[in-house]
N, C-alpha and C positions, 0 to 999 in steps of 0.2 A: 146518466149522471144528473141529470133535474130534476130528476124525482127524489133520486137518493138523497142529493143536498136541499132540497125544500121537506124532507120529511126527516131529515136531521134536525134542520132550523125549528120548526115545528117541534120536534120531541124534545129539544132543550127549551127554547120558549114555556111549554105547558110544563117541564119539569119545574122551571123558576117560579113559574106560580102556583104551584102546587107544594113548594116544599115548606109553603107558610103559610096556612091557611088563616091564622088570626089576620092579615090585611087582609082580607075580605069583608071584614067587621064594620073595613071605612070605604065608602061609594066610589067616593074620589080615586081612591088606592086602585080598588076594581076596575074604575075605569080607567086609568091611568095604564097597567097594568095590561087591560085589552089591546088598547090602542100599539101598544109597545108590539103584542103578538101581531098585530094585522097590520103595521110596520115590516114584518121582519118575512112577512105573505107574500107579501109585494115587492120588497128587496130581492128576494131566493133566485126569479129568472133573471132581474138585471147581472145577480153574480154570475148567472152561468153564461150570461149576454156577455160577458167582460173576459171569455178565455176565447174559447177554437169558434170562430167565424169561417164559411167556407161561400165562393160564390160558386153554381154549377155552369154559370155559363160565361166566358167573357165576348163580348158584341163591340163590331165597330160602332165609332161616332157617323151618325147619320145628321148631314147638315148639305146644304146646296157649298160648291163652290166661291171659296174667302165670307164664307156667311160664319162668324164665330156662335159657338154651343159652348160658352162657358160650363166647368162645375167647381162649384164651391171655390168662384175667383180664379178657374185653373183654364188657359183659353186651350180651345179645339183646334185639331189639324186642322189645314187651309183647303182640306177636299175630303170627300167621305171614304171611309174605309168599310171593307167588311173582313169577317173571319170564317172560318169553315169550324172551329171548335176550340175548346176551351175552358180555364177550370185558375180557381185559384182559392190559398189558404193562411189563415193571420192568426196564431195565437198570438191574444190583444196582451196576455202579460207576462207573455216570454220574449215576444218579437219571432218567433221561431214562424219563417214565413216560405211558402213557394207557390209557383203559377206556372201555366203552362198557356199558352197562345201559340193556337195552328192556323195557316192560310191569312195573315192580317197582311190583306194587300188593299192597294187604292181601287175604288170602284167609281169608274170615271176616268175621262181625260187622256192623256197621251199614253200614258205609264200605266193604266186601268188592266188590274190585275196581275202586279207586279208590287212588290215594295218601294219601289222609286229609288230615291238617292235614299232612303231613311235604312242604318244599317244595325242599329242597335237599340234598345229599349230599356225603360224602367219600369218597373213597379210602385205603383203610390198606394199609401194608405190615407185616408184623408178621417180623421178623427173630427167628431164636433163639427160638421161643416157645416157652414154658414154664420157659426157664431163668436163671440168674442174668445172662446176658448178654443178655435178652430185650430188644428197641428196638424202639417203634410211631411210625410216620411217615406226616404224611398229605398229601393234594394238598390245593392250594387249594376252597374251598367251588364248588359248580357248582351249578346250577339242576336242580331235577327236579320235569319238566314233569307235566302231568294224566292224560299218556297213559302217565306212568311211566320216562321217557325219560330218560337223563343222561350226557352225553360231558364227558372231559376229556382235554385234550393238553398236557403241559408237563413236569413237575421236580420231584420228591419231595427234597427237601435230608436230608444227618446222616444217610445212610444206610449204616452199619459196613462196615469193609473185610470182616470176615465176616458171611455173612448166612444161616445154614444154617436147611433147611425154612421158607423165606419162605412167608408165608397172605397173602391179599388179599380184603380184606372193605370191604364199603360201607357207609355210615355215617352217620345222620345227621348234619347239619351243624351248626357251630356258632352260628348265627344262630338254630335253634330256639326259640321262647321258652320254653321249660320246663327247665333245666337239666339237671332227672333225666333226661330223654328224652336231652341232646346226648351222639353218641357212641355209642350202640346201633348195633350191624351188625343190619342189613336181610337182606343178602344176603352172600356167599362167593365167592370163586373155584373153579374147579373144573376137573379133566382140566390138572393142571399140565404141562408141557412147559418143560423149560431146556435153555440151551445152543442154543437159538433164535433168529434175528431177523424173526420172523414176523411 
């Protein structure tokens, strides 16, 4: 698909300048005219940047215990976790979104290698982070099982026509009973690939 759609952009571009060759007559016009085409070079992967996003790998939060590892203003569980494997996927302008987290148990501590009390999760997309136009959006709450395990398949809603350097972080859920706790990532996305529909 990036190819196709940057050698689309391309063949209409040179068709538009091509189908009047009297502006070529004025400098200005020419250059005018180029600049538009090597605009629209440069545009071609951010469009394909702005559909299927996939990460191949999702990884726990690696932080010492109550040491916070913010991302993008979003605070870290209160002890490090790990995963055994992991995958997740965001079309950025459909919402059409799923993930899949195997083994996300705590690594450390009493409960070290177990889920602890933590029994359910989210999905985040984190659009624009860090900056004024930063938007965090998340799936429906899903179940995470003993073994660490949590699929979701569905629709992430409100997700901006721009969406640059999207993060995907897992979360707990809002059903927690601890408020301070709901919303801490677990874990992250990782090995991002866009322009994908894998």
């Amino acid at each position: 698909m990036p190819h196709s759609l940057t050698s689309a952009l391309l063949h209409s571009s040179i068709h538009c300048l091509r189908r009047d060759e009297s502006t070529y007559s004025n400098p200005m016009k020419d250059e005018s005219h180029m600049k538009k085409l090597f605009l629209l070079v440069l545009l071609a992967p951010a469009v394909v940047f702005a559909q299927d996003t996939d990460w191949r790998e999702i990884v726990g939060v690696i932080t010492a215990p109550n040491v916070d590892n913010p991302v993008a203003g979003i605070s870290a569980g209160t002890s490090p976790w790990s995963t055994r494997d992991g995958h997740a996927h965001v079309n950025l302008a459909t919402g059409e979104t799923s993930f899949e987290v195997r083994g996300l148990v705590l690594n450390g501590g009493g409960a070290s290698g177990t889920t602890g009390p933590i029994t359910t999760v989210t999905g985040t997309v984190v659009c624009n982070p860090g900056t004024n136009g930063q938007v965090v959006r998340n799936t429906a709450e899903v179940n995470l099982n003993s073994q660490g395990n949590a699929t979701f398949h569905g629709e992430i809603n409100g997700l901006p026509a721009v969406c640059a350097n999207p993060l995907f972080l897992v979360r707990i859920g809002p059903s927690f009973p601890v408020p301070a706790a709901v919303g801490r990532w677990l874990a992250t996305g990782a090995v991002r690939v866009s322009g994908t529909s894998e």
